[in-house]
N, C-alpha and C positions, 0 to 999 in steps of 0.2 A: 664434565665437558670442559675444553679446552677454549680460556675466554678469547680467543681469537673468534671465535664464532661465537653469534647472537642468540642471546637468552631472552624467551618468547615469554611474557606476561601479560595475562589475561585479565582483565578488571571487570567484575559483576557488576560495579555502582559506582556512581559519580566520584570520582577519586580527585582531588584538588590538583590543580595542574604545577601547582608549586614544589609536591611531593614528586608526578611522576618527571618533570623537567630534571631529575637529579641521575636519574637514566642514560649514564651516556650512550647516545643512537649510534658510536660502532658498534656497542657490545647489546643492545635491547632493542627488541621490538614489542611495542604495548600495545591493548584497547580492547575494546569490548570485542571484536571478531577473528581472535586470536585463536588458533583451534592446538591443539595437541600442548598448551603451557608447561614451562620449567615452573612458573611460579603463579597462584591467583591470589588478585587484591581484591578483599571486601568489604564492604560495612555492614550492611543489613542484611543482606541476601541467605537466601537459606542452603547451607550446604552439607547437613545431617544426612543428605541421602547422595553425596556428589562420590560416585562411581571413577578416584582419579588414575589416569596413565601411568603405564611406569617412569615415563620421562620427569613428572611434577615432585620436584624437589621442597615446595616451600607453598605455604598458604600465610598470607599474610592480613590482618583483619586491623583497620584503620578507626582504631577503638580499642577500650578495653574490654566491653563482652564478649565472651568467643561462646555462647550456649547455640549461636547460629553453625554451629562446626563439632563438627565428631573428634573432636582432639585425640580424644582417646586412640581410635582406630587409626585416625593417620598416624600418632606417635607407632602403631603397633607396623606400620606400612615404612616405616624408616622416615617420615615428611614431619619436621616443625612446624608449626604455629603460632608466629608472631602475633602479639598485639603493643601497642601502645600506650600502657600505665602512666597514668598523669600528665599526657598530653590535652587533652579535652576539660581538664580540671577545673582550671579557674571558668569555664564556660558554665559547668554545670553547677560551681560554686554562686556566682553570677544569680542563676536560676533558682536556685531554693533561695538565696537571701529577697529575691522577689516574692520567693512563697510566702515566706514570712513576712512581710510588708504586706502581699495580697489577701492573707489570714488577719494579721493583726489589724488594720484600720479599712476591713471589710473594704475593699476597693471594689472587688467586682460586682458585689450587689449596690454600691455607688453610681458606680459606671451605668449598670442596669437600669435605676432610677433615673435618672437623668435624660438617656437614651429612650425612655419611656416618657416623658414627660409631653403632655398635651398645648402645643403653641395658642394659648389662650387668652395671652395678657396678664395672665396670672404668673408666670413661670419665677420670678425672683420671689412672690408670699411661697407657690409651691415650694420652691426650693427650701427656703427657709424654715416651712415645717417640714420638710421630712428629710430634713439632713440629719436631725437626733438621732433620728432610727439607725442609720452608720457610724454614730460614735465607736471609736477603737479605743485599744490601748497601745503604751507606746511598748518595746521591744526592750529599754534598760531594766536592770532587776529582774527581768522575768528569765526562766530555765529552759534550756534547749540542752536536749538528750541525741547525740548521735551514736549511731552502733554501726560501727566499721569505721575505724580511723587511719585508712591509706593518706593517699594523696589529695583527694578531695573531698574526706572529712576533716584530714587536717587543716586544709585551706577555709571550710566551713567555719570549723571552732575557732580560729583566727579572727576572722571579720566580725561571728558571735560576740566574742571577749570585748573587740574593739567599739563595738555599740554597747557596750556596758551590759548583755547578759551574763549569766552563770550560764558554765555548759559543763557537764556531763557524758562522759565518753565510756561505751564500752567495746570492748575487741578484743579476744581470749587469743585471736590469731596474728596480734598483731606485729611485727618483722621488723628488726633491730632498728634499722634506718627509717622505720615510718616512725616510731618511736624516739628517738633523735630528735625528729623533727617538730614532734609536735607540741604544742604551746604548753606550756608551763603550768598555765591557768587552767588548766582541765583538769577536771576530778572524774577518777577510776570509780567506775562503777563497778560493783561486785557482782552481776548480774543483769540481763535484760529486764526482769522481773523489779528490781532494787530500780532501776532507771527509770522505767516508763512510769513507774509510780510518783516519780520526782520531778518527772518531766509538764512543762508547757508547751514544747514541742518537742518533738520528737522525728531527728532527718536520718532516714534508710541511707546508707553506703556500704552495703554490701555484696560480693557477685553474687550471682545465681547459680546454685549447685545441690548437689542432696541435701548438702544440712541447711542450706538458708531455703529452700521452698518452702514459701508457707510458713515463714519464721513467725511472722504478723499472723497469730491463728486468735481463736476465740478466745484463748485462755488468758496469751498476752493483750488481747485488747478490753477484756475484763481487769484487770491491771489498770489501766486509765481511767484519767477521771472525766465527766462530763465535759469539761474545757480543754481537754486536750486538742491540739494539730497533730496529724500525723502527715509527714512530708516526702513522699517516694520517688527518689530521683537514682535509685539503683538498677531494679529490673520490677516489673508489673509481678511476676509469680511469688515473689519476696514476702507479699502479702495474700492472704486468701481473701478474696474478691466477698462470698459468700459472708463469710462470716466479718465481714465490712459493714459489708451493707444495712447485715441483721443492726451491729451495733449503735451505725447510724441512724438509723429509723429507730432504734429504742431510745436516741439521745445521750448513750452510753459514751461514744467521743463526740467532739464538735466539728471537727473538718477534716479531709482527705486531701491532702494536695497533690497530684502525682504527673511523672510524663507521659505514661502509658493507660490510654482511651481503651476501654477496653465497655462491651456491649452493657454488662450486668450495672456499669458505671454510671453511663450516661440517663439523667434526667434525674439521680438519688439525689436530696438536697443533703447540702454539706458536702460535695465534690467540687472541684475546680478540675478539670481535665486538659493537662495540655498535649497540644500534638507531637509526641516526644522533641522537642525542643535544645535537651542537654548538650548537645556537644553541635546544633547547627548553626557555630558562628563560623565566619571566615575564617576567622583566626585558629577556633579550633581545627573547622576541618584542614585546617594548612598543615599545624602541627602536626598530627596524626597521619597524615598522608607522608610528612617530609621525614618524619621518624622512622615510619612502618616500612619506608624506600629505602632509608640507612641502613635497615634491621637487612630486612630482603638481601639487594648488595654486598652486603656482609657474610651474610652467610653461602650465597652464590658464586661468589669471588673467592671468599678465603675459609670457606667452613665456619667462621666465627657465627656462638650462636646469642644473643643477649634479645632478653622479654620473651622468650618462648614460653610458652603455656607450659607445654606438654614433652617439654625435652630441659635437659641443666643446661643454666649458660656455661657459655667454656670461649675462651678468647686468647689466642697466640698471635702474637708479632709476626709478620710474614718474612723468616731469615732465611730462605731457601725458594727457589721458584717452582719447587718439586714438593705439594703437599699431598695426603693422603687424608681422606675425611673416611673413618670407619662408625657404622652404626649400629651398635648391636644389644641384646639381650645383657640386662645388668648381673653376670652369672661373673663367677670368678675364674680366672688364664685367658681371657678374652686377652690382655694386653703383652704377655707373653708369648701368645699363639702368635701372635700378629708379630712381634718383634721376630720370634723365628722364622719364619717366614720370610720377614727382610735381609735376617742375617744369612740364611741360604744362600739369597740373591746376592749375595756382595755389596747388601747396601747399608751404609751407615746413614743410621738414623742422628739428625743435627739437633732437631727437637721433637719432643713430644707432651701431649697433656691429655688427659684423660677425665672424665666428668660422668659424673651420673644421678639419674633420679628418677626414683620409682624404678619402672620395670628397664628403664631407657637410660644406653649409655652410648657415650661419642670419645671419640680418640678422633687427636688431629693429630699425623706424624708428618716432620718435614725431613728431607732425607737429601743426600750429596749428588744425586745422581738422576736421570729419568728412570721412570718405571715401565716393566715390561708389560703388558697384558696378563700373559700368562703368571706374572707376579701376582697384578690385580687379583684374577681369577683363583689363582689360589686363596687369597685371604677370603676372597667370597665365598666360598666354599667351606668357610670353615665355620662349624656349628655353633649357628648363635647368631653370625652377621646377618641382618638385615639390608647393608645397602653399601655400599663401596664407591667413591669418590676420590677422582682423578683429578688435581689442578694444577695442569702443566701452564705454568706462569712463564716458562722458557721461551 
């Protein structure tokens, strides 16, 4: 599409007006009553069964889970899937270092006591005897175990360190630059199994996918001792619910803390349940809406694709007002066919860059000249492409 005409984007959920105000209104029209979108923003919303147009270019998720989205299937339809890594971070970091204040000097059975308390005249002797029953401990010297050290374990094990715990890191996946970043003070655990057994608490940061469902099973929470926290501030399925509950009722761990309420949960003692809470500060959702609209933009304007789930980033300078965004099957002479193709046409190609992952790859080519249709249509046509883009910047 040629950005002299307005790209239509569709929003499922409350999207922060801070993000969508970056929309310039010649070029976009937004909101929830948007029918036929180039582009939909979401947070929560479920769209594992979202049946999209040929026209929708881009699905953008203002967050970092995307398990509410068929990635797969739209990478396979030519459509990226934005999200936002380490925008919501310190929100959700925020959160659990609450847990662990909420766990360690028992605050909500405090809270509970108090709020129960019978206006009798007695209320300061009450208090007085049954505030032992709340004694805590304090959080220096004691171990905190996280497993997954992205952005917001590494922001966790920071603040850890800084209250004077030991923490304990593990993550076999973890990606040069989150490694870079992360504190010094962390000791590599060789194992989930090596960790949980070392741990006082123990804080979930991991996405939700085949191999983390269900990470938290029986086996690993047989691994922990009686005084364990266990602290879920990743995705609810991360942990199997059942074999929670068995363990808590046998006394086997000491508390659950999690954002995700979920039926089997609620009334188990040793749960604290909050109403997914992680990422609902202003501030996050500002972040997350102004980044996921960067992303969006980006890739609707000039092909560039960065945070995609489900497609490589790949990012060129825009030196030509004549691009060509090609999506196709990660098979080999994909970028030859395509150059021939140009060279037929009499067109020199200014730049090109080429990116791939997994089954999915993208070529951005910028070229000296406009393109013909029937240019177009021939590279479409040619085995393998998935999806062909025009951006006459002219």
């Amino acid at each position: 599409m040629s950005p002299d005409k307005s790209y239509r984007i569709k929003t499922l959920n409350n999207i922060a007006h801070a993000g969508l105000s970056q929309f310039p209104e010649k070029l976009y029209a937004y909101g929830t009553e948007i029918e036929d979108p180039h582009a939909i923003l979401v947070r929560s919303a479920n769209l594992l069964e979202l049946e999209p147009s040929k026209n929708l270019l881009a699905v953008g998720r203002a967050g970092a889970g995307t398990n509410n989205i068929d990635t797969s299937r739209l990478a396979g339809l030519g459509v990226p899937v934005f999200n936002t890594p380490g925008a919501n971070a310190n929100a959700v970091k925020e959160l659990v270092l609450s847990g662990l204040l909420l766990s360690s000097r028992n605050l909500v059975g405090a809270i509970d006591f108090v709020s129960n308390l019978t206006l009798d005249g007695q209320l300061s002797k009450n208090v007085e005897q049954g505030k032992k029953t709340y004694a805590g401990r304090e959080l220096p010297g004691r171990t905190l175990g996280i497993i997954g050290l992205g952005k917001i374990g590494s922001l966790v094990a920071d603040v850890a360190l800084r209250l004077g715990m030991r923490v304990v890191g593990y993550d076999p996946g973890i990606t040069v630059d989150a490694a870079w970043g992360l504190p010094s003070g962390v000791v590599k655990a060789a194992s989930i199994n090596s960790l949980v057994r070392d741990s006082d608490f123990i804080s979930l940061h991991v996405p939700l996918n085949d191999a983390t469902r269900n990470l938290v099973d029986d086996k690993c929470l047989a691994s922990m001792s009686a005084d364990t926290v266990l602290l879920n501030f990743s995705r609810g399925a991360v942990v199997d619910n059942v074999a929670l509950v068995a363990a808590l009722r046998a006394k086997k761990i000491k508390q659950y803390i999690c954002d995700f309420p979920n039926e089997s949960l609620i009334g188990v003692d040793g749960v604290i349940a909050l109403p997914h809470l992680g990422a609902s500060t202003v501030e996050a959702e500002e972040n997350c809406a102004t980044m996921v609209v960067d992303q969006i933009r980006g890739y609707l304007e000039h092909g560039n694709v960065v945070n995609a789930v489900n497609f490589p980033n790949v990012l060129m300078a825009r030196e030509s007002p004549y691009r060509i965004v090609v999506i196709n099957e990660n098979v080999p002479h994909m970028v030859s066919q395509v150059s021939t193709v140009l060279g037929d046409a009499k067109l020199n190609i200014h730049n090109m860059i080429n990116k791939s992952l997994n089954e999915i790859a993208i070529t951005l080519v910028d070229v000296d000249d406009s393109v013909r249709d029937d240019v177009l249509n021939t590279i479409r046509n040619i085995e393998g492409v998935k999806r062909v883009r025009y951006l006459n910047g002219a």
